[in-house]
N, C-alpha and C positions, 0 to 999 in steps of 0.2 A: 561731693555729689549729693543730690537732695535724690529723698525718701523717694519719690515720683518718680524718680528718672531710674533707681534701683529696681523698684519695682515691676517698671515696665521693662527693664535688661531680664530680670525673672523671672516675667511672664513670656516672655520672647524664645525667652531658652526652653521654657516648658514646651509651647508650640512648638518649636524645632524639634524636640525629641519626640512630643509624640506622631508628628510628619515623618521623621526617621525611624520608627517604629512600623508606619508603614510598608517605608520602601525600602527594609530591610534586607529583604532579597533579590533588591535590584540588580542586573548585569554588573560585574565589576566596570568593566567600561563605563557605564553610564553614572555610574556615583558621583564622579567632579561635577559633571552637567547638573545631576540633580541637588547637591549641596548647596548651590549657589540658589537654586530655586527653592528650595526648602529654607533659607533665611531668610530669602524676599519675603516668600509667603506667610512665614511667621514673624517680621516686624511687618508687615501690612496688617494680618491680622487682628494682633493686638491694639495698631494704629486706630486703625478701622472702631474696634470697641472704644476704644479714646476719647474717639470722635461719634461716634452716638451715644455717648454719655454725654457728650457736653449740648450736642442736639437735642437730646432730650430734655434735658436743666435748660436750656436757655433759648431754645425754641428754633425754628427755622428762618425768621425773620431776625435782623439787627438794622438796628439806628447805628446811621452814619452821622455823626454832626460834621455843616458843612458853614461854619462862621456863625451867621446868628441864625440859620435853621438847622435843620436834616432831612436827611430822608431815608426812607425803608430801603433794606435793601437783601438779598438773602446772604442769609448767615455765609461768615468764612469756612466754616466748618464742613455747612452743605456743601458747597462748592468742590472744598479737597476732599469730602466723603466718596460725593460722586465721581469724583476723576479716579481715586482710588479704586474704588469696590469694582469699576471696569478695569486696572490693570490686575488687582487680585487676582477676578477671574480668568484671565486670561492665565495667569502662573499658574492657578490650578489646574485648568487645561493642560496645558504643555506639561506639568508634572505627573498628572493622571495617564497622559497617552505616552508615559515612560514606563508607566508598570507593565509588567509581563500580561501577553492577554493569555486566557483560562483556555486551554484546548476545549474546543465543544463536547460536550459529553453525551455521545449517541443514547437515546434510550432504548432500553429491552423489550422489546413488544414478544419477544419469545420465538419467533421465528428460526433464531440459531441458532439457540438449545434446541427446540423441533428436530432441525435437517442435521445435526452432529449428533444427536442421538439415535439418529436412522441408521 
């Protein structure tokens, strides 16, 4: 297996654990749901960086040669970036609306300590 592809299995696991660090306290129920989404989202992520690394080094345009011309055409990279970064977020979405939401937390205007001290 070459260095790159090590690599990026490394950087993958990193993202999944620190994702799972997150939804650490998730419902047991919903852990299998969210495992599967917590690996998407962390090989898309790391993907994702892959690939604006390589947009960045080699720009958003590419030459196609087509016999004895070319022509411009946008990179392959933009292409799978942008199809990507909308399913991304989309996974994060649906991961994020798995977490527990936070009871709202009334605040104390003093009123109740007032009338329970009366």
């Amino acid at each position: 297996m070459s260095e790159e592809y090590l690599q990026k299995e490394k950087d993958i696991k990193k993202e999944a654990s620190r994702l799972k660090r997150i939804f650490k306290d998730i419902d047991k129920n919903k852990k299998s749901t969210i495992e599967g989404l917590i690996q998407e989202a962390a090989f898309m992520r790391v993907t994702l960086k892959q690939l604006k690394d390589d947009i960045n080094k080699n720009g958003v345009i590419d030459e196609m040669p087509q016999g004895e011309y070319s022509i411009m055409r946008e990179s392959p990279a933009v292409k799978t970036y942008n199809t990507m970064i909308q399913r991304y977020t989309t996974v994060s979405k649906e991961l994020f609306t798995l977490l527990p939401k936070d009871a709202p937390k009334v605040e104390d205007d003093g009123f109740e300590t007032f009338v329970n001290n009366k």
